[in-house]
C-alpha positions in Angstrom: 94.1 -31.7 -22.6 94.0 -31.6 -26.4 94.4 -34.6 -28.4 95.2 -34.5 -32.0 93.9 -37.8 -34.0 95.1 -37.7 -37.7 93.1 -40.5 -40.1 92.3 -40.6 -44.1 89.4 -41.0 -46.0 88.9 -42.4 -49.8 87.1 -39.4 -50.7 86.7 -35.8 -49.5 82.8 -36.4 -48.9 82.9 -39.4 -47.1 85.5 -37.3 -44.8 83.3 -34.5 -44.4 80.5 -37.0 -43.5 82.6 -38.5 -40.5 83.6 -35.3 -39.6 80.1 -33.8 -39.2 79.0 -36.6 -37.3 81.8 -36.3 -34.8 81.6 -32.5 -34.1 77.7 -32.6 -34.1 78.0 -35.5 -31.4 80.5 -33.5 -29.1 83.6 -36.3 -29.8 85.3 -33.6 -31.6 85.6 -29.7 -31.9 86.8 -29.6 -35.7 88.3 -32.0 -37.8 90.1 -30.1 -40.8 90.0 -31.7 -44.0 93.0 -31.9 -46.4 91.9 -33.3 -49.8 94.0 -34.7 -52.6 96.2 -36.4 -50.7 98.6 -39.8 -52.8 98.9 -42.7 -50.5 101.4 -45.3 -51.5 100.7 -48.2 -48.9 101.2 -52.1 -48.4 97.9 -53.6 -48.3 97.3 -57.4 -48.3 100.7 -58.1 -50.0 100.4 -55.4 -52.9 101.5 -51.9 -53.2 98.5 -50.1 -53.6 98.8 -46.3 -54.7 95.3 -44.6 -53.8 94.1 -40.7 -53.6 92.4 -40.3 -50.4 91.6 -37.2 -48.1 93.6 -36.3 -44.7 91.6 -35.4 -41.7 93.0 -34.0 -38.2 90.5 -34.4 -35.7 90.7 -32.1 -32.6 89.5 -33.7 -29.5 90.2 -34.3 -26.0 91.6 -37.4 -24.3 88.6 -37.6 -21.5 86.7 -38.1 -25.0 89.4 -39.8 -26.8 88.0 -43.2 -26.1 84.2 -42.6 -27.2 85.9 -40.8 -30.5 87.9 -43.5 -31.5 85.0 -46.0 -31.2 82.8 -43.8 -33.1 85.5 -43.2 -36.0 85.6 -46.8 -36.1 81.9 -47.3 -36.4 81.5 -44.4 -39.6 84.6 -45.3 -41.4 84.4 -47.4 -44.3 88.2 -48.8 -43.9 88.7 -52.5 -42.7 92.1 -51.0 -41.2 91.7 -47.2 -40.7 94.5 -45.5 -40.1 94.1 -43.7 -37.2 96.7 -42.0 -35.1 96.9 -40.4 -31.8 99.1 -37.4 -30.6 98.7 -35.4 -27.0 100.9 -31.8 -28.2 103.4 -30.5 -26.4 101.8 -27.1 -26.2 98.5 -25.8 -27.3 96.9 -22.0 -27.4 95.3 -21.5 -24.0 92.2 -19.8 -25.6 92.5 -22.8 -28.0 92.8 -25.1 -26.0 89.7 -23.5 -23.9 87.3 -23.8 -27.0 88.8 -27.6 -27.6 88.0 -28.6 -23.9 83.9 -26.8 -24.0 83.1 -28.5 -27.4 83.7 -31.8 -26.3 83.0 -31.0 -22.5 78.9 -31.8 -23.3 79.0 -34.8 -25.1 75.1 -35.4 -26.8 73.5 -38.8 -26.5 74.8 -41.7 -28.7 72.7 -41.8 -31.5 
C-alpha cells in the first residue's frame, strides 16, 4: 500500500539531496520537489516567515518506518515537518511501480 509523506526543506538543494538518498536506498520511489514555497510558522515563541521547498515522498508503509528514520537522520531541521497520509485510492500500475521500488530495500549505508 502507498504511503504519501509530505515534508519541507530550507532550500531546493538540500531537498533534492534527501530525496536522492532516499530513492537510491529503496525507502522511496520518487519524492517530487515543489520549490518556492512561503512558510509562515510559530517557532520557539516568534513568527517566523521562511522560503523553503515542498517535498512529497512516495513510499510504502512496510518501508514507512525505515523512511521516516532515515528522513530524520538527512534533514537538517531540529523539528521536521513530516506528515504521513495512506490514499484512499491509488493507480494500480502506480501503485505497482510504488510497491517494486521500495520492495528491495539496499543495505543501510
Amino acid at each position: 500500500m502507498i504511503r504519501v509523506v509530505v515534508t519541507t526543506f530550507s532550500d531546493e538543494a538540500t531537498a533534492a539531496a534527501a530525496v536522492r538518498t532516499l530513492v537510491a536506498e529503496r525507502l522511496a520511489a520518487c519524492g517530487t520537489i515543489v520549490p518556492a514555497a512561503r512558510s509562515i510558522y510559530r517557532w520557539k515563541d516568534r513568527i517566523e516567515d521562511s522560503a523553503e521547498s515542498i517535498v512529497l515522498f512516495k513510499t510504502t508503509r512496510a518501508a514507512y518506518s525505515a523512511f521516516e528514520t532515515r528522513l530524520r537522520e538527512l534533514h537538517p531541521y531540529e523539528t521536521p515537518e513530516i506528515l504521513a497520509f495512506d490514499p484512499a485510492a491509488a493507480g494500480e500500475s502506480y501503485a505497482c511501480w510504488v510497491e517494486e521500488c521500495c520492495a528491495c530495500r539496499a543495505s543501510p549505508q
